[in-house]
Steps between C-alpha positions, in 0.01 A plus 500: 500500500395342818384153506103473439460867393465634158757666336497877594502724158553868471304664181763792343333690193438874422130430303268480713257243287792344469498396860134446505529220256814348622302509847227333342669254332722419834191442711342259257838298499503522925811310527637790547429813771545813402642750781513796314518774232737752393444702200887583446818361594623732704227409752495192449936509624320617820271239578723233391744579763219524759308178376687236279240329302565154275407625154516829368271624221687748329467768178828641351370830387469700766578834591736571735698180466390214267394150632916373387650785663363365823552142511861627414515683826285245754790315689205231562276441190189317473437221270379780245232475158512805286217665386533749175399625206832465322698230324854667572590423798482147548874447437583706776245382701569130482888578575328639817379105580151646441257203520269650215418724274150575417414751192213740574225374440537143654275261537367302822633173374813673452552645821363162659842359368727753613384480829506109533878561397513777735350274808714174365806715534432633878394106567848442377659757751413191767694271268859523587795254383633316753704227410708369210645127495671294202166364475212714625385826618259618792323826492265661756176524357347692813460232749584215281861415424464317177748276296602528154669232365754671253472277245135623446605827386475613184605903521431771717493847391516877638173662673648816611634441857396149463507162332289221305597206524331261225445126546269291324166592472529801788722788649619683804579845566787505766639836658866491313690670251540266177906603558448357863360152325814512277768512752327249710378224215697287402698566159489344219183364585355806493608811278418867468364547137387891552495720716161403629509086459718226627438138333547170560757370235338142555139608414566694157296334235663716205651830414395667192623841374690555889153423634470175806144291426423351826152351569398684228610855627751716306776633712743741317870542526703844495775512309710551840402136636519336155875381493469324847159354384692361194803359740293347734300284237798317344395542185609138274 
């Protein structure tokens, strides 16, 4: 997304009204522009390799090749919100770092917060880690390089290809893996719980039932992390 431009978003579904409505609904929103529509995925392959575009709008069902079967072949995918009539698929979907899934039929409010995740996520791609120190970290926040004073954090946890980072009372997206945050944090003090959160140890308020409370948020732990959760509390 260039800087000062909306997000570009490609429109992929095989109903006609469909389209229509999403249209309708997009242009109300207009945080968005929309650059085009396909009405199956095999077309819209073809345009995305012509034109990139920010956020995809796309159905599964399609014939031809469903909305899934394509993001699995785009070597560069859009930040992409699924539009479909069917439940089913949203396993599948989210293990394809979707960033939502809206049920057929949707309403505006609804699809007014997919795409604010959609646009925080592409304001994140401008947010990059820079630096980590024993007592701090900078990231690039476009032109801003901002310091965050590690003992404000209180987790981060998985956004796809990126990262939030919580601290009190507000949150960043940054452009990193959470494995990238892992090897580069410093350990103890911080600790993988699951696959998609790292905490820090220092700001757990309690566990109950393998579940961190920290300001108020639940935060669970898989079975696979529990053991070196356990050692690294020296339990009395």
């Amino acid at each position: 997304m260039k800087e000062d431009l909306p997000p570009q978003c490609l429109i992929v579904d095989d109903n006609r009204v469909a389209r229509l409505m999403l249209r309708q609904f997009l242009e109300k929103i207009a945080v968005v522009q929309i650059a085009g529509e396909c009405e199956d995925a095999i077309s819209a392959r073809k345009v995305l390799q012509e034109k990139p575009v920010d956020i995809l709008f796309l159905d599964i069902e399609m014939p031809g090749m469903s909305g899934l079967e394509l993001l699995k072949v785009l070597p560069e995918k859009p930040l992409t919100i699924l539009t479909t009539a069917k439940q089913g698929y949203a396993v599948e979907a989210f293990e394809l770092n979707v960033v939502d899934y809206l049920v057929k039929p949707f309403s505006f409010s609804r699809l007014i917060l997919a795409v604010e995740r959609a646009v925080e996520l592409l304001r994140g791609k401008d947010t990059q880690l820079s630096q980590i120190s024993p007592d701090f970290l900078f990231i690039k926040e476009r032109k801003v390089i901002r310091k965050l004073d590690l003992n404000d954090i209180l987790w981060m946890e998985a956004k796809g290809d990126y990262a939030r980072v919580h601290v009190p009372g507000k949150s960043y997206i940054i452009h990193s893996s959470l494995r990238l945050l892992e090897e580069r944090l410093p350990s103890p003090r911080f600790i993988r719980v699951h696959r998609s959160y790292i905490i820090a140890l220092d700001k757990i308020d309690y566990i109950e039932d393998m579940v961190v409370h920290i300001h108020d948020v639940a935060i669970p732990v898989s079975e696979s992390y529990r053991d070196q959760l356990l050692q690294n509390l020296h339990l009395l």
